[in-house]
ZATI-596348 format. One record per residue: residue in one letter; chain; x, y, z of N, C-alpha, C in turn. Coordinates in nm, 4 decimals, always signed. Example, Ala and Ser with C-alpha at 12.3 -4.5 7.8 and 13.67 -1.06 7.14 Angstrom:
 residu chaine      n.X      n.Y      n.Z     ca.X     ca.Y     ca.Z      c.X      c.Y      c.Z
      a      A  +1.3190  -0.5690  +0.7800  +1.2300  -0.4500  +0.7800  +1.3200  -0.3300  +0.7800
      s      A  +1.2850  -0.2250  +0.7080  +1.3670  -0.1060  +0.7140  +1.2900  +0.0030  +0.7870
This chain:
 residu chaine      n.X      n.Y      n.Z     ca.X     ca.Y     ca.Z      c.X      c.Y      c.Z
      x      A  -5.4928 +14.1260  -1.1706  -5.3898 +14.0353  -1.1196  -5.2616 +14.1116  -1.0858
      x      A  -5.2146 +14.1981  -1.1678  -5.0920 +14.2514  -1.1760  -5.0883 +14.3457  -1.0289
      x      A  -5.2481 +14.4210  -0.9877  -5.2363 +14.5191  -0.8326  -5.2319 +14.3841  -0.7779
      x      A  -5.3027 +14.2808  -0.7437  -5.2924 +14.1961  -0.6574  -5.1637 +14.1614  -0.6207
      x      A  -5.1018 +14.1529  -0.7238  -4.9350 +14.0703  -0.7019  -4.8800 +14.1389  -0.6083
      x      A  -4.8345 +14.3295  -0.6790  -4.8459 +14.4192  -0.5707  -4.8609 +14.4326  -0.4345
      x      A  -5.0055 +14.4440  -0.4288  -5.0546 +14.4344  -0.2922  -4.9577 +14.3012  -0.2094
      x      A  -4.9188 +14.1766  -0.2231  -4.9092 +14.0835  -0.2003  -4.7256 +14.1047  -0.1247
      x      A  -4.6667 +14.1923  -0.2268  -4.5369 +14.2656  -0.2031  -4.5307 +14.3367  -0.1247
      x      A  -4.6468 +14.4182  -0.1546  -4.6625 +14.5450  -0.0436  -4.7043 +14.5030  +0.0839
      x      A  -4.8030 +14.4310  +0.1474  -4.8157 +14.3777  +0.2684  -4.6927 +14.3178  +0.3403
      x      A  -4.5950 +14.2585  +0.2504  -4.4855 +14.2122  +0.3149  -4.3618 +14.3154  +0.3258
      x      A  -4.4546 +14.4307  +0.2832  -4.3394 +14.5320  +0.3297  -4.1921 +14.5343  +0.1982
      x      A  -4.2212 +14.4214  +0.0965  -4.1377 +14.4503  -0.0154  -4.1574 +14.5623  -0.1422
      x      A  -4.1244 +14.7118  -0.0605  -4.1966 +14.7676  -0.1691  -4.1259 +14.7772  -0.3160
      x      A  -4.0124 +14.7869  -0.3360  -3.9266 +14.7908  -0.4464  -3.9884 +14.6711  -0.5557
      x      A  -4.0508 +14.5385  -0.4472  -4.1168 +14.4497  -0.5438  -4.2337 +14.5036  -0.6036
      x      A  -4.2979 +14.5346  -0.4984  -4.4579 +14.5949  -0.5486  -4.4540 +14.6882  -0.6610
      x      A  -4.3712 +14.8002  -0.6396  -4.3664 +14.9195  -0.7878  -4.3509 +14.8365  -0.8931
      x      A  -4.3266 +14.7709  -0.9375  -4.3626 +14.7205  -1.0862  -4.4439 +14.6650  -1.1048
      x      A  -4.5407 +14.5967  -1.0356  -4.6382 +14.5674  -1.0354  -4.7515 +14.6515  -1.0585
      x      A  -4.7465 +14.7343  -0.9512  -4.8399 +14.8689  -0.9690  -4.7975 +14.9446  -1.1064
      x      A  -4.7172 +15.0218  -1.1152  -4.7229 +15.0524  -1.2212  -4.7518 +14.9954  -1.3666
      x      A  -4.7650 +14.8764  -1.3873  -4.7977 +14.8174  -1.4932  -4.9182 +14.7987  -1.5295
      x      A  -4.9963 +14.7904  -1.3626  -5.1257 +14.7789  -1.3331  -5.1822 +14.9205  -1.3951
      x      A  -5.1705 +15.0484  -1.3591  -5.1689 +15.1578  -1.4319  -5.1238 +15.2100  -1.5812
      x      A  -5.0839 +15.1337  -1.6069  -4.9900 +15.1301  -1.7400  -5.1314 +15.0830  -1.8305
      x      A  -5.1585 +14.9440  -1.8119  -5.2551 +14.8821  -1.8901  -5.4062 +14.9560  -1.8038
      x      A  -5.4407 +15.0245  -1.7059  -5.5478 +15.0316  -1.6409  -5.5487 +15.2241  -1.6195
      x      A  -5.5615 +15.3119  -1.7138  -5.4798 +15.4190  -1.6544  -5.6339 +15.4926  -1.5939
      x      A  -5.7197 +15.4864  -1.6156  -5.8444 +15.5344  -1.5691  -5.9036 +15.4669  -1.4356
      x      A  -5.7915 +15.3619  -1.3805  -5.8603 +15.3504  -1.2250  -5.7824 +15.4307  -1.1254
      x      A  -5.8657 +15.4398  -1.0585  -5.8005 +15.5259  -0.9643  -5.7130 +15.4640  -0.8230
      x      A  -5.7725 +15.3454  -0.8037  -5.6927 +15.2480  -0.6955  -5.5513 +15.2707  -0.7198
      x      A  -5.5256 +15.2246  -0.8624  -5.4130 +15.1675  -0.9044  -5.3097 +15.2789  -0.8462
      x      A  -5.3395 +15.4601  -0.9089  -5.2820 +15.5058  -0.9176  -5.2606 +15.5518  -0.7510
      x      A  -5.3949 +15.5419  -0.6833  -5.3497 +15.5568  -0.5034  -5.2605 +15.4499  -0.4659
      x      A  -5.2319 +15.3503  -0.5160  -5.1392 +15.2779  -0.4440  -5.0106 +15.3080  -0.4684
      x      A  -4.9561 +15.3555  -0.6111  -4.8440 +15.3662  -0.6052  -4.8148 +15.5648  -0.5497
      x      A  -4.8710 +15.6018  -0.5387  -4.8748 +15.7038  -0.4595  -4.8269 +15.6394  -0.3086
      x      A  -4.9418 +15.5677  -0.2518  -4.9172 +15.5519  -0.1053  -4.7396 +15.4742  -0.0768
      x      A  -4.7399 +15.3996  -0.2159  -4.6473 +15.3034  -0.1879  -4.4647 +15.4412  -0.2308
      x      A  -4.5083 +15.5294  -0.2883  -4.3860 +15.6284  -0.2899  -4.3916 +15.6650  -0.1445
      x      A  -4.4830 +15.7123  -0.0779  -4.4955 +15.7537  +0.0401  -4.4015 +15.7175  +0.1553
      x      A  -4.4548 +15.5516  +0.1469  -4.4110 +15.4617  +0.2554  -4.2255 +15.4572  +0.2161
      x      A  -4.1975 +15.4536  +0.0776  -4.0550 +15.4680  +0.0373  -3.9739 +15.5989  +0.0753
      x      A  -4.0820 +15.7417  +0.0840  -4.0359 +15.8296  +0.1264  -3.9627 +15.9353  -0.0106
      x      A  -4.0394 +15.8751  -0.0888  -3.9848 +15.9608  -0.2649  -4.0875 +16.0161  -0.2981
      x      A  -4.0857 +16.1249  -0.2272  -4.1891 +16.2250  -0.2499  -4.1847 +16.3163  -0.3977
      x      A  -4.0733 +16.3543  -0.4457  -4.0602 +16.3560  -0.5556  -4.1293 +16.3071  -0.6704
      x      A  -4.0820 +16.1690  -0.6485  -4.1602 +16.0881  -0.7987  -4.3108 +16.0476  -0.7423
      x      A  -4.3428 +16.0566  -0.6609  -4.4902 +16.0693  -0.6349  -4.5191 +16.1711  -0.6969
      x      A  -4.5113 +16.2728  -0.6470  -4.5857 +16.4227  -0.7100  -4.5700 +16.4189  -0.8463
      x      A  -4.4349 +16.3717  -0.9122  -4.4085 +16.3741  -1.0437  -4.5450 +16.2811  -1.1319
      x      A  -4.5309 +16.1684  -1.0749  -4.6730 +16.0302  -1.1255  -4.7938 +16.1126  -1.1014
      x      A  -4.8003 +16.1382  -0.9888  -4.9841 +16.2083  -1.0069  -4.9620 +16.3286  -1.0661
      x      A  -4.9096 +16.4382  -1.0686  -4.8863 +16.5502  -1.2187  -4.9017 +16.4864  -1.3486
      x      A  -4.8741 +16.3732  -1.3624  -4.9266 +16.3445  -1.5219  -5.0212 +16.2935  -1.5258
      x      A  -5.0749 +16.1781  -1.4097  -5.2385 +16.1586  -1.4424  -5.3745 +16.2560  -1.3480
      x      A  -5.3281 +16.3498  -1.2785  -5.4297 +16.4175  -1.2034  -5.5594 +16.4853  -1.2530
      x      A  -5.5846 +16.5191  -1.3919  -5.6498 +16.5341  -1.4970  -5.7161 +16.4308  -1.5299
      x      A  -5.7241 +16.3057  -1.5057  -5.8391 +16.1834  -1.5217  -5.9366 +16.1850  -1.4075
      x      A  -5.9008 +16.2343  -1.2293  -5.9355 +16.2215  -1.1704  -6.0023 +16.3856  -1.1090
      x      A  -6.0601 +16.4363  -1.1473  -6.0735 +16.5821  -1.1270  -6.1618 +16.5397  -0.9952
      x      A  -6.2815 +16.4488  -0.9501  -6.3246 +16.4810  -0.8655  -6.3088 +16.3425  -0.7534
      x      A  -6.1963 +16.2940  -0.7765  -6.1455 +16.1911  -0.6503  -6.1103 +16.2827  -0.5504
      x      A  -6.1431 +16.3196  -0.4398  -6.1108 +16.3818  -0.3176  -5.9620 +16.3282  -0.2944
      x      A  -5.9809 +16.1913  -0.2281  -5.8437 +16.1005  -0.1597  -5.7279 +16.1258  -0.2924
      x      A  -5.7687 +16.1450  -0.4031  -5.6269 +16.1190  -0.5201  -5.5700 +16.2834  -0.4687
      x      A  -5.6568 +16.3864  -0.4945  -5.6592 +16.5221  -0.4814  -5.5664 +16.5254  -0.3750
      x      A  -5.5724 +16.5014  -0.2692  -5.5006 +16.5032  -0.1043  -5.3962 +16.5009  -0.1461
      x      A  -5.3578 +16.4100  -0.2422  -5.2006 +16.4076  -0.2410  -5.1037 +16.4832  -0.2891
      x      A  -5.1794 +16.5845  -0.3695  -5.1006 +16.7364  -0.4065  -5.0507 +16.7664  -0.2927
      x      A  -5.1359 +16.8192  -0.1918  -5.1388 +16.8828  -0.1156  -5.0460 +16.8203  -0.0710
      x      A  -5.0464 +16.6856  -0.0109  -4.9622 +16.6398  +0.1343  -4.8279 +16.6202  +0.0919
      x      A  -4.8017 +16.5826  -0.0930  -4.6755 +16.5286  -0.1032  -4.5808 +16.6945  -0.1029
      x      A  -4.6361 +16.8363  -0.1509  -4.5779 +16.9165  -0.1256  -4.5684 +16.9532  -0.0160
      x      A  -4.6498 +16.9016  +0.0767  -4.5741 +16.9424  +0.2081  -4.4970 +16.8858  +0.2733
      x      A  -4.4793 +16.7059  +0.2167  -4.3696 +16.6527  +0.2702  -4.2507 +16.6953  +0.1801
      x      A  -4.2595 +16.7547  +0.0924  -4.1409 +16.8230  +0.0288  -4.1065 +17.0003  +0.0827
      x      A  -4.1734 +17.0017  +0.2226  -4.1330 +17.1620  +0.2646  -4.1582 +17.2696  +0.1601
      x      A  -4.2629 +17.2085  +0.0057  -4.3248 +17.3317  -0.0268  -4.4188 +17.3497  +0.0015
      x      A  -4.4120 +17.4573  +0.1309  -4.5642 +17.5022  +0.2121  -4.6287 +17.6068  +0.1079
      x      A  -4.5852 +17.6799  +0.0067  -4.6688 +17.7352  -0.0157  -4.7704 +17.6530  -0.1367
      x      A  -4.7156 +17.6016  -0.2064  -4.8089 +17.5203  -0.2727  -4.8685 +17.4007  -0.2508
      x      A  -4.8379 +17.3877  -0.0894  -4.9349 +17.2945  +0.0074  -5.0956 +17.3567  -0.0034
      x      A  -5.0061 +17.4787  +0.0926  -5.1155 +17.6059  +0.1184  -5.2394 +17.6056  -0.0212
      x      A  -5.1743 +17.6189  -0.1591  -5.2560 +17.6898  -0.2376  -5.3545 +17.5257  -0.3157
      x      A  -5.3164 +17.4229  -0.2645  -5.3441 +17.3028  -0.2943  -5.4854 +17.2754  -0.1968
      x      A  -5.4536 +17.3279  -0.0697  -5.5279 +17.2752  +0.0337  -5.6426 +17.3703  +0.0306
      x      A  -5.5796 +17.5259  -0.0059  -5.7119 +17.6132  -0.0585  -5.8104 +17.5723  -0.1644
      x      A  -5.7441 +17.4912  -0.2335  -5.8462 +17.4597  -0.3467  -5.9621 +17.3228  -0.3347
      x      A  -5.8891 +17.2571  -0.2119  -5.9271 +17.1322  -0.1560  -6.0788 +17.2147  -0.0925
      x      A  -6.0462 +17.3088  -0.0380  -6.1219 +17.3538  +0.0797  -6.2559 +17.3984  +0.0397
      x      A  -6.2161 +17.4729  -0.0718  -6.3480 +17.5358  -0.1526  -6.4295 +17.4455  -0.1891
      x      A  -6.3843 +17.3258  -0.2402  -6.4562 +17.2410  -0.3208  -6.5326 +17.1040  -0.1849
      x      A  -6.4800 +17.0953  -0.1141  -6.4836 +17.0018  -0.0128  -6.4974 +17.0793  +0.1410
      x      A  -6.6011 +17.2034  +0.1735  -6.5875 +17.2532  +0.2950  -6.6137 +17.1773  +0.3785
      x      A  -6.7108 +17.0843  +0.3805  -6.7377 +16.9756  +0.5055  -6.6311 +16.8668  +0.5894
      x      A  -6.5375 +16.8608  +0.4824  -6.4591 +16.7405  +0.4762  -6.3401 +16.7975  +0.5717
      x      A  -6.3384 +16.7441  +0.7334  -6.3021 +16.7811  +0.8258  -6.1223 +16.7471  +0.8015
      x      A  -6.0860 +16.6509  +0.7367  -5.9725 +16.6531  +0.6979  -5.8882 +16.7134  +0.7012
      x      A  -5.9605 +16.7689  +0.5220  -5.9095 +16.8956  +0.4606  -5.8731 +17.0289  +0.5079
      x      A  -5.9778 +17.0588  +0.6137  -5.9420 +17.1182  +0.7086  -5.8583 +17.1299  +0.8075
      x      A  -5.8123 +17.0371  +0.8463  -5.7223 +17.0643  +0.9735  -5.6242 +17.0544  +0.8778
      x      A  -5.5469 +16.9954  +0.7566  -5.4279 +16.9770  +0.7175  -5.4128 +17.1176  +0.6510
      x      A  -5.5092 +17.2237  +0.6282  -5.4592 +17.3282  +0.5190  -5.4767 +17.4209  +0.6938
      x      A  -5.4959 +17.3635  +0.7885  -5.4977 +17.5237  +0.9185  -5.4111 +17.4973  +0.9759
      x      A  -5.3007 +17.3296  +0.9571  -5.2322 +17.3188  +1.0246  -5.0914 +17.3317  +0.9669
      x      A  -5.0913 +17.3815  +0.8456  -5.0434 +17.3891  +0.7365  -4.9749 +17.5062  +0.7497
      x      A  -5.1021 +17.6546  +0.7652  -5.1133 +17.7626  +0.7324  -5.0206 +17.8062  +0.9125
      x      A  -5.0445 +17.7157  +0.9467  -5.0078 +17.7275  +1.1262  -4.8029 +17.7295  +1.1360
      x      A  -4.8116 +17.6348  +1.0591  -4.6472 +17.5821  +1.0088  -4.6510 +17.7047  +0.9490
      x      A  -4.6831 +17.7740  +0.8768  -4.6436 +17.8716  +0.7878  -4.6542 +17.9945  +0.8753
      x      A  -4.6723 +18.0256  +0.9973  -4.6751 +18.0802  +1.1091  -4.7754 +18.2262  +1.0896
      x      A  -4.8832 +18.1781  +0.9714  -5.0515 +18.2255  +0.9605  -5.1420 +18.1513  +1.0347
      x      A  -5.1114 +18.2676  +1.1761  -5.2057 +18.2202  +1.2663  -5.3632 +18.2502  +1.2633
      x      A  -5.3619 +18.3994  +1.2237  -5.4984 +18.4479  +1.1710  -5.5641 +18.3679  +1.0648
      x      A  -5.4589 +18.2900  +0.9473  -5.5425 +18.2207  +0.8113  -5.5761 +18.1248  +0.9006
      x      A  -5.5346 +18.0386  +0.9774  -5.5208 +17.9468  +1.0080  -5.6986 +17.9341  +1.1204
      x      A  -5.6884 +18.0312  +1.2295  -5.8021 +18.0651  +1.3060  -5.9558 +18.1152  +1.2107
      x      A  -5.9014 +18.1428  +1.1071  -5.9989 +18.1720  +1.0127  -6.1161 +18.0605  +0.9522
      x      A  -5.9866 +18.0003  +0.9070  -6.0122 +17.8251  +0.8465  -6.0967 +17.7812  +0.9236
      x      A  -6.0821 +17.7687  +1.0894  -6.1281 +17.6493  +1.1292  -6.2442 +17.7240  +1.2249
      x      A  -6.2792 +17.8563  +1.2750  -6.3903 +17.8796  +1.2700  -6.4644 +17.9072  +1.1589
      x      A  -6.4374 +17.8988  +1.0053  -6.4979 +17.9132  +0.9375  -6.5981 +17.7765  +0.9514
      x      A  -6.5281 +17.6530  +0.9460  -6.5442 +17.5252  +0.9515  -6.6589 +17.4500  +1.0765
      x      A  -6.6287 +17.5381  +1.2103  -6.7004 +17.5685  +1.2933  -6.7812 +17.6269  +1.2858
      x      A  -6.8612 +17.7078  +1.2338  -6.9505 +17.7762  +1.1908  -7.0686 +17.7050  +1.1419
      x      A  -7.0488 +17.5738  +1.1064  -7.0699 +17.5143  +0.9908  -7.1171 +17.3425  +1.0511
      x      A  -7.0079 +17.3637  +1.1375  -6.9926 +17.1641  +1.1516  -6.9465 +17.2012  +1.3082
      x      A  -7.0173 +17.1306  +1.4112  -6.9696 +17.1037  +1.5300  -6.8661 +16.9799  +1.5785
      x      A  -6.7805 +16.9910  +1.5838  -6.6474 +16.9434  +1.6056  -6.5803 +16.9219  +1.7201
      x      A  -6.5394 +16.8116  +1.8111  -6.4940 +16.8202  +1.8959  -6.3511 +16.8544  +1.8789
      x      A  -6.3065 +16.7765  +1.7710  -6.1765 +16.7360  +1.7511  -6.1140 +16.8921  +1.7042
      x      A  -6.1918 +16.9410  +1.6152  -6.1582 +17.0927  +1.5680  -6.1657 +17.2010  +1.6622
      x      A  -6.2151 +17.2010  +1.7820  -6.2366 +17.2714  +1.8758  -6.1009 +17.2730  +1.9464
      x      A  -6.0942 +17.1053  +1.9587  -5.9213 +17.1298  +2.0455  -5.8415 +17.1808  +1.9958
      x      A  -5.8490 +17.1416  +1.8612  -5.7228 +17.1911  +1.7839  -5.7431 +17.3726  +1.7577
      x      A  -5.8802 +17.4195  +1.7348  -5.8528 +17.5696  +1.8104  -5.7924 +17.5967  +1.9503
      x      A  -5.8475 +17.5382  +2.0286  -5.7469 +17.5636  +2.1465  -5.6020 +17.5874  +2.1616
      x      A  -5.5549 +17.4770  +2.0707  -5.4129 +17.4327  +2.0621  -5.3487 +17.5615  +2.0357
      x      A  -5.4193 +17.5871  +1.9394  -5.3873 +17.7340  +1.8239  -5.3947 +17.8300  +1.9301
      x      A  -5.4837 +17.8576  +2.0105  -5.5195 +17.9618  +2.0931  -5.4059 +17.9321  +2.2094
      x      A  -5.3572 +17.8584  +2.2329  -5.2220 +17.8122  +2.3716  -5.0751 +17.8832  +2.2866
      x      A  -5.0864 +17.8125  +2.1455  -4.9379 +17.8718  +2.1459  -4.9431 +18.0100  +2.1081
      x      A  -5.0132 +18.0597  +2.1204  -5.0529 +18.2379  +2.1051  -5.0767 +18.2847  +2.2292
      x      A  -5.0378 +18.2188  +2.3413  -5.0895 +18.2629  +2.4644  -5.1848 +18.3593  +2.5415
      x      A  -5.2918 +18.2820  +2.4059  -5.4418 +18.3018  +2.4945  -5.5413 +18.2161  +2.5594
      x      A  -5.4526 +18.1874  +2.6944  -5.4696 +18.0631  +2.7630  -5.5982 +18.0588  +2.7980
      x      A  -5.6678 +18.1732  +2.8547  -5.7729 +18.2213  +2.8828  -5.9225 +18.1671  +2.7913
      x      A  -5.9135 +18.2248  +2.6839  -5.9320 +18.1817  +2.5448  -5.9593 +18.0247  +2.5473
      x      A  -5.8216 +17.9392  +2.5282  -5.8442 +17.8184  +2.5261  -5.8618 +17.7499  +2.6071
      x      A  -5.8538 +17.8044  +2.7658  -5.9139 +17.7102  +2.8540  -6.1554 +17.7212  +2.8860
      x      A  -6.1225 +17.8286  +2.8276  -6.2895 +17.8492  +2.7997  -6.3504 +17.7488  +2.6743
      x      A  -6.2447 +17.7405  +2.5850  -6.3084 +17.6390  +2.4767  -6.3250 +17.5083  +2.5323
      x      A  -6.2438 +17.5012  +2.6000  -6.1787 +17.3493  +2.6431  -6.2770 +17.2938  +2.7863
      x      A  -6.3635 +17.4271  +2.8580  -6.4175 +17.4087  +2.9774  -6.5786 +17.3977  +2.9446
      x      A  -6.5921 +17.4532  +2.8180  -6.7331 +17.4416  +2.7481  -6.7233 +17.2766  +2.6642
      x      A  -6.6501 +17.2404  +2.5711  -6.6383 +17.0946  +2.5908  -6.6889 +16.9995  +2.6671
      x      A  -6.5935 +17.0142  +2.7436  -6.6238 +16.9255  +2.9300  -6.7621 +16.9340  +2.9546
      x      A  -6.8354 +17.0717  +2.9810  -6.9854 +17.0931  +3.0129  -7.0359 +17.0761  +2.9508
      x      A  -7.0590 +17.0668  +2.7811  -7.1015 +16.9715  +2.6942  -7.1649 +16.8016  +2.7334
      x      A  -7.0180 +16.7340  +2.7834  -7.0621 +16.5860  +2.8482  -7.1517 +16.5668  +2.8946
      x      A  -7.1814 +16.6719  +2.9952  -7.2802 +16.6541  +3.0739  -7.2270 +16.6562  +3.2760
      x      A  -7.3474 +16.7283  +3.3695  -7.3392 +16.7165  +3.4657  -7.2685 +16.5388  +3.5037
      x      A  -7.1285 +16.6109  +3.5893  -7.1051 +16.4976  +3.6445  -7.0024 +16.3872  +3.6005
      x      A  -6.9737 +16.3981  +3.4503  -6.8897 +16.3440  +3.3709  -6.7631 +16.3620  +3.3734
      x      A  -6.6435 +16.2726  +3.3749  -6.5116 +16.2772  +3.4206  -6.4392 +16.3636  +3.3107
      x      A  -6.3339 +16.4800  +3.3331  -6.3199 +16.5331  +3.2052  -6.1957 +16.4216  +3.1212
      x      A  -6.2519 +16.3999  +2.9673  -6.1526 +16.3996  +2.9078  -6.0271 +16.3315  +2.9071
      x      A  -5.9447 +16.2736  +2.8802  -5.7851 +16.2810  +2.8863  -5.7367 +16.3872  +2.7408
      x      A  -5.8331 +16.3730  +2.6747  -5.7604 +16.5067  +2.5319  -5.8056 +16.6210  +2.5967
      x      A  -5.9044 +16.6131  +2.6633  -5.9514 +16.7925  +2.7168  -5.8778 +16.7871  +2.8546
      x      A  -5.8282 +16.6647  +2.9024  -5.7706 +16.7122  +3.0263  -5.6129 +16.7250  +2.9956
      x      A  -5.5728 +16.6617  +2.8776  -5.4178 +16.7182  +2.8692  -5.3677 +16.8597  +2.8066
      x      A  -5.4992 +16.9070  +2.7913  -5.4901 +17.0415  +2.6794  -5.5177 +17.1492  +2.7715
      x      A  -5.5877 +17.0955  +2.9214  -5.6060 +17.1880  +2.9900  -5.5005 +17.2456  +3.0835
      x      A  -5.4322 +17.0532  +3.1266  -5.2730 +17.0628  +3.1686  -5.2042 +17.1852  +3.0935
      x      A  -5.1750 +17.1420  +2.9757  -5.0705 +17.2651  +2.8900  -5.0971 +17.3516  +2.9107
      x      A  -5.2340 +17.4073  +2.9154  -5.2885 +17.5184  +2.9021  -5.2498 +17.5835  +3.0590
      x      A  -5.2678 +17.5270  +3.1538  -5.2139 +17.5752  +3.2896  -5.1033 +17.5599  +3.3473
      x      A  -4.9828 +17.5217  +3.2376  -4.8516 +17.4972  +3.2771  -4.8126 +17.6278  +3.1850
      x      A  -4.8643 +17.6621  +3.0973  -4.7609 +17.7800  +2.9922  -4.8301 +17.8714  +3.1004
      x      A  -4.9328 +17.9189  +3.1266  -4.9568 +18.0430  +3.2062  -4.9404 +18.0875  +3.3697
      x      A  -4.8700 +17.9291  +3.3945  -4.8429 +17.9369  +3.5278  -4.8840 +17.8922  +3.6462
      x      A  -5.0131 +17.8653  +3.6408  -5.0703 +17.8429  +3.7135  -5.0514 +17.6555  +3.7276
      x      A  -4.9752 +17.6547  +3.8183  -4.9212 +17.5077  +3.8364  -5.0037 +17.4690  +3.9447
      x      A  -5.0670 +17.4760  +4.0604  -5.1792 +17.4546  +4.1380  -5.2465 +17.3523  +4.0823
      x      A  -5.3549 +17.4550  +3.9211  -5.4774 +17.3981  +3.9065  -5.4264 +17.2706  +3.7682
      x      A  -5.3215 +17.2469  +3.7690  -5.2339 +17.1441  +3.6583  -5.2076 +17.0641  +3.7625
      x      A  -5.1395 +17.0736  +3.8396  -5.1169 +16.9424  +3.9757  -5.2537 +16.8703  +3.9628
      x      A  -5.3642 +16.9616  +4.0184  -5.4837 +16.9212  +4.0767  -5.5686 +16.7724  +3.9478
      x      A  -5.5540 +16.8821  +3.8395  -5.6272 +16.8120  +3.7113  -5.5385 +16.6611  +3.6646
      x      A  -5.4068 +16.6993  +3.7336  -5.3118 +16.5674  +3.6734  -5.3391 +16.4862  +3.7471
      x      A  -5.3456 +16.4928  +3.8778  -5.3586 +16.4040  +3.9757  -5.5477 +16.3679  +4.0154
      x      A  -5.5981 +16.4205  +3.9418  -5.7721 +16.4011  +3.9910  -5.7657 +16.2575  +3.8104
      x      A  -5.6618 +16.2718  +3.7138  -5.7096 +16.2244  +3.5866  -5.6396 +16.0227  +3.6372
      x      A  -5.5144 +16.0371  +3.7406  -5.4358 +15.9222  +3.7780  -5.5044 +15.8552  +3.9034
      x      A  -5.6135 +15.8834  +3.9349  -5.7010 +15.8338  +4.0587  -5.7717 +15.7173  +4.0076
């Protein structure tokens, strides 16, 4: 009853109501794990990243193999600009959870912010190696554009496309990545062409 009330606060966007609710709900309930994701999510949405990290540091030890509770090491230190113990959070995510495409892009995009471009290219062909990915592919690209190896990422991005299949319209994520990709290197021609073949 007591998460319900919560929840009931929280949908209306009253979160200051909801935290006592939740927490009490955890108080009397300390081994569920809902309880304690909500008032996590609900620090989030408040933007007190602080006492989030502080609440799950004292119960993170009940939950050793909740994935989603786990995440929030990671994400609340990085909404607190500590990248490195994002970094060493998201490494530990990674080992234990390699499939989990997530985890992945937040510790390469992480390592990317931390301007480890090599950890970062590492990560996610490691991941590639492994798991075929559209979504991870672009986001190598991405990686490969602001390193200006346009070349590079317009080959990832042109094998994609031929993927679809003979004949298939490219994209708007592979066609705006190809845009960028032919506006940083210059070639404004074949960016006209692709912008204006995508608005037809």
């Amino acid at each position: 009853i007591l998460n319900d009330l919560g929840l009931v606060h929280f949908n209306a966007q009253k979160y200051s109501q909801a935290m006592p609710y939740f927490l009490k709900a955890l108080e009397q309930y300390p081994s569920n794990a809902v309880f304690l994701q909500n008032i996590l999510h609900l620090f989030v949405q408040m933007k007190q990243f602080e006492e989030a990290l502080r609440i799950f540091n004292i119960h993170r030890d009940r939950f050793p193999e909740n994935v989603e509770l786990l995440k929030y090491a990671a994400l609340l230190n990085s909404k607190l600009n500590r990248d490195t113990d994002a970094i060493d959070e998201y490494r530990k995510l990674y080992q234990r959870f390699p499939q989990d495409e997530e985890i992945m892009r937040e510790y390469a995009l992480t390592l990317w912010k931390q301007n480890d471009f090599s950890g970062a290219f590492r990560v996610m062909q490691q991941f590639l190696s492994r798991n075929d990915s559209t979504r991870t592919r672009l986001l190598l690209a991405q990686l490969y554009r602001s390193q200006k190896h346009h070349d590079t990422a317009i080959q990832i991005l042109t094998e994609l496309q031929r993927r679809r299949g003979p004949g298939k319209e490219t994209t708007p994520e592979i066609a705006v990545e190809l845009i960028e990709n032919y506006l940083s290197a210059g070639d404004y021609s074949k960016s006209l062409a692709l912008a204006e073949e995508q608005v037809r």
